[in-house]
N, C-alpha and C positions, 0 to 999 in steps of 0.2 A: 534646212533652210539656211543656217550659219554658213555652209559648208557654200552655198550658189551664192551667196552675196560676198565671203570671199573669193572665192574664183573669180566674178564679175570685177573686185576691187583691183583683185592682182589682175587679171586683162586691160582694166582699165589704167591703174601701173604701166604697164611693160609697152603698152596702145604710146601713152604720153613719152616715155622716155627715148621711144623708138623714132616718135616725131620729134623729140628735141635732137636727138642726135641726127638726124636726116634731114639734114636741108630740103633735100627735094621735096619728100613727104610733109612737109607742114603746111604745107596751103592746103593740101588734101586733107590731112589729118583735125584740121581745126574749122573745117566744113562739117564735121560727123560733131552732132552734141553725146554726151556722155548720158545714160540712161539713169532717170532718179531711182533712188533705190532704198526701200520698205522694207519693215520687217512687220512679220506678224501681222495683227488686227489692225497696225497703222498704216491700213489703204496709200494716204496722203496726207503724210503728215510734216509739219511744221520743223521737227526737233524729234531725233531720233537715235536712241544713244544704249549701250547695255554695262551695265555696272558690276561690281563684285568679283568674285567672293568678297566680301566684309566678314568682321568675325568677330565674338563675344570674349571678354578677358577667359583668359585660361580658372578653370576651376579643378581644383587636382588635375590627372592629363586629355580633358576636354574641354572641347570650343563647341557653340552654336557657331553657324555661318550661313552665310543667306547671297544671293545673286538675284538678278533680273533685269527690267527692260523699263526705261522713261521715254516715255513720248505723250507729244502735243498732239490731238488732232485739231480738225475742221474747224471746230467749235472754241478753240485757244484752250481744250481742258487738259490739263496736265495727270497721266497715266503713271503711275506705276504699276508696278507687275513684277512678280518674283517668287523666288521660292525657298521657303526655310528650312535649313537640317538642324538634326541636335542627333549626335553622335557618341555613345557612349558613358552621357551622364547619371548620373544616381536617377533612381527613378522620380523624387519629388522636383527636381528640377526641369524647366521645359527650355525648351530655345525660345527665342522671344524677338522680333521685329518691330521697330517702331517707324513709318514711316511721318514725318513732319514736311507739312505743307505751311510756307509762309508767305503772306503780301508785303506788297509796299509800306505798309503800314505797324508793320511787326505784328499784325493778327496771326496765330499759332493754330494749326489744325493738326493732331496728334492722330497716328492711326495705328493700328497694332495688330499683330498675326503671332500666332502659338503653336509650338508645336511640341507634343512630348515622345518620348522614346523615341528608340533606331532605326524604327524602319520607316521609309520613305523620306518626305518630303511634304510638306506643310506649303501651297499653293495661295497666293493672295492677287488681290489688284484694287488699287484703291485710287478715287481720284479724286480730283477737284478745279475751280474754276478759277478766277483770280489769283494766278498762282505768280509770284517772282522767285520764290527758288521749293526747292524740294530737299530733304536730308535721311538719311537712313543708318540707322544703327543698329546694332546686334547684343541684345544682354541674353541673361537667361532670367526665366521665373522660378520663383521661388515659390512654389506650392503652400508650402508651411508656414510661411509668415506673409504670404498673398502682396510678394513685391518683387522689382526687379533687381537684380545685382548683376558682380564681373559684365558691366556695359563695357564694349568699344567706344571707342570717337564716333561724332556724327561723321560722315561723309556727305559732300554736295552731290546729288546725282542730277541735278537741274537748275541754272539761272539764267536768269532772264539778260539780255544783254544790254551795256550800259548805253548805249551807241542807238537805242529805238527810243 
């Protein structure tokens, strides 16, 4: 799916540049609208965007890391979606996601995804409604004393625009 919606982007690239450089072609070119363009379960959506890798501080020589997908639909709910590794770590440690939904209000909605040992990938999707922005960070858990530590920075994966 990544792979059709860049191809479309770069067509759509090379479609504009072709009419900017070609006089003749721009009346023609700027009669054609440009096709909107989705990803995933976001049918039609508002706000549509793919984030990460993010990554959890270094613990001896491993990181958690987490990637995925925000979007708005229909309804103004705000989506996240993604997916967690933990690569390498002692066994009582887990990879650890937190996604944070925040309003206009500074009201905090905290969400979280776990993932322990190396194989695969720990899958999530969380959402909410009233959303002005979205943030995502990367620690790991700490099995043995039931907390998180070596967090990353938050990252914005979502805000609301100031200009609405």
């Amino acid at each position: 799916m990544r792979r059709t919606i860049r191809n479309l982007l770069g067509l759509a690239a090379a479609t504009a540049v072709i009419a900017v450089g070609v006089p003749a072609l721009t009346s023609s070119a700027s009669a054609t609208s440009a096709p909107t363009l989705t990803a995933g379960s976001a049918a039609s959506s508002d706000y549509d965007e793919y984030w990460g890798y993010y990554y959890s501080k270094y613990f001896n020589d491993s990181r958690a890391k987490a990637k995925g997908h925000v979007w708005s639909d229909d309804s103004d709910r705000i989506h996240v979606q993604g997916r967690l590794y933990d690569k390498s770590s002692p066994s009582w440690l887990c990879g650890y996601a937190q996604v944070k939904f925040e309003n206009e209000d500074g009201d905090e909605n905290i969400r979280w995804a776990r993932k322990c040992g190396s194989n695969g990938y720990q899958s999530f999707h969380f959402s909410a409604h009233d959303v002005d922005n979205a943030q995502v960070r990367v620690c790991y858990w700490d099995n043995h004393n039931a907390k998180k530590q070596s967090c990353g920075k938050w990252y914005y994966i979502y805000e609301v625009d100031s200009d609405e």
